[in-house]
C-alpha positions in Angstrom: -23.2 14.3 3.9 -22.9 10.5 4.4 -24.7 7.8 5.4 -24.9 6.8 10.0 -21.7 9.2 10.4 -19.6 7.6 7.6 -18.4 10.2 4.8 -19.8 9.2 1.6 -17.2 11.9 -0.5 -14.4 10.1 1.1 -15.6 6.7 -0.6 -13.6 6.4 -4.3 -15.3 4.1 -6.8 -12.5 3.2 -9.2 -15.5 2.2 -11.5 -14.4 -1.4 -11.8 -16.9 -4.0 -12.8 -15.2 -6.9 -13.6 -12.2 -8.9 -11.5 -10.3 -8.7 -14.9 -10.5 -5.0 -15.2 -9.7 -4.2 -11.3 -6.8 -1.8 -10.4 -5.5 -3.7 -7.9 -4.0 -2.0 -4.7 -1.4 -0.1 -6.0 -3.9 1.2 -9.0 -6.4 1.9 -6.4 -3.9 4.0 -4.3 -2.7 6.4 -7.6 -6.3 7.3 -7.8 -7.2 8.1 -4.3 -4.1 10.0 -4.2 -4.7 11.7 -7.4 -8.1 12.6 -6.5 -8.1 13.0 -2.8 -4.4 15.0 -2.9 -5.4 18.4 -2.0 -7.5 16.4 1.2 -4.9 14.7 2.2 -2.1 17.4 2.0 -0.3 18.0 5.1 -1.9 15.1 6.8 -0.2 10.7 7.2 -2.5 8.4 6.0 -3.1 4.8 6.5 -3.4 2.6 4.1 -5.3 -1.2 4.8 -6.8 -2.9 2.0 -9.8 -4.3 3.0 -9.3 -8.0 2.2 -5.6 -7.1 4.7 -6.2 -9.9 7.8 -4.1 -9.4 10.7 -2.4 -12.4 12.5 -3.5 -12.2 16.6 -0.5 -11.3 17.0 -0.3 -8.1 15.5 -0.3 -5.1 17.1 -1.1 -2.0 14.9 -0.3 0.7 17.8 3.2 -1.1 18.5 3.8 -0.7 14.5 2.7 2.6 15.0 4.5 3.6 17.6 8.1 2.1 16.0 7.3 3.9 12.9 10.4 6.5 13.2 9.0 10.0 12.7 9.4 11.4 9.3 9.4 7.7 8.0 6.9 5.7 5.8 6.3 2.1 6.8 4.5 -1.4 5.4 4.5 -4.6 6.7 6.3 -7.1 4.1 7.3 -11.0 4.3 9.5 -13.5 2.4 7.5 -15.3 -0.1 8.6 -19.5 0.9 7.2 -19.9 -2.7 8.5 -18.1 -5.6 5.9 -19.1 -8.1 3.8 -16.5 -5.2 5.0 -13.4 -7.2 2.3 -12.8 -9.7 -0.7 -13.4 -7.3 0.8 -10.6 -4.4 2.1 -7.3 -4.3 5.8 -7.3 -4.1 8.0 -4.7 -2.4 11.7 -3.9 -4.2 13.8 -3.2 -0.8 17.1 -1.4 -1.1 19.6 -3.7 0.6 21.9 -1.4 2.3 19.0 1.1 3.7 16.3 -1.3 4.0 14.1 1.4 2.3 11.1 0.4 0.1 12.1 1.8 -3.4 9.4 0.2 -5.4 5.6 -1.2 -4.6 5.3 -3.8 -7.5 1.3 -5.1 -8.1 1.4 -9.3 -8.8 4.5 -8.4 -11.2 5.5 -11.6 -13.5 8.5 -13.5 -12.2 11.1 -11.8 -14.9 9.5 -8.2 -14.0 11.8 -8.0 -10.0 14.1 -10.6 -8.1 12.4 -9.1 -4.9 10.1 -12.4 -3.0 9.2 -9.6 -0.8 5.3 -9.6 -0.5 3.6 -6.8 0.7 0.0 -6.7 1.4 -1.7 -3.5 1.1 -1.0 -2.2 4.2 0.8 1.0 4.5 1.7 4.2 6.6 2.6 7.2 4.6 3.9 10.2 6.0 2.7 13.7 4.8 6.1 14.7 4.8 7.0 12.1 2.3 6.5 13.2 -1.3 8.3 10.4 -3.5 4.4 8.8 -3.5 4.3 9.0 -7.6 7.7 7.7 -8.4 7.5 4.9 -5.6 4.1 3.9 -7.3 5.1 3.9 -11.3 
């Protein structure tokens, strides 16, 4: 069932017609995860939006093989320009763990002090099962 070897049931259409009404990442990850749960159950998933571009430098088996078991990980940078907020997802880090408590999409400026952006790129552990809470 799919189309040269590519899964056609595993493709989500979030029914989105018009830039205005898109979900954006975070939206877009609820619903796969709310309908692709019992799927994905049991198994870590990775997460690249596909507008994500990777700098030649980047190495995804390195980041995967730093990734401590048991552990979720995203990629995340300093913003050098605040005003950056609203047009990027934003990650809310706890400061003492340097866990990712919240994934924010393009918030408004008096919505989070984090100028952590985050693009959709992400590596979730099966194991991990705060998904819904780190997502609202």
């Amino acid at each position: 069932n799919g189309v040269d070897g590519f899964a056609t049931e595993n493709v989500i259409n979030d029914e989105t017609k018009t830039y205005e009404g898109r979900l954006g990442a975070v939206g877009d990850l609820k619903l796969v995860i709310e309908k692709k749960r019992k799927e994905i159950d049991g198994f870590d998933i990775l997460v690249v939006a596909g507008d994500t571009l990777f700098l030649s430098d980047f190495e995804l088996t390195s980041f995967l093989e730093r990734l401590p078991e048991k552990k979720c990980g995203c990629v995340y940078y300093k913003l050098s320009d605040p005003s950056e907020v609203s047009k990027r997802g934003i990650v809310e880090v706890e400061e003492s763990s340097g866990l990712v408590i919240k994934l924010l999409e393009k918030p408004l400026h008096n919505q989070t002090t984090s100028r952590f952006a985050c693009p959709a790129f992400y590596a979730l552990r099966s194991r991990v099962r705060r998904m819904k809470e780190l997502l609202n």
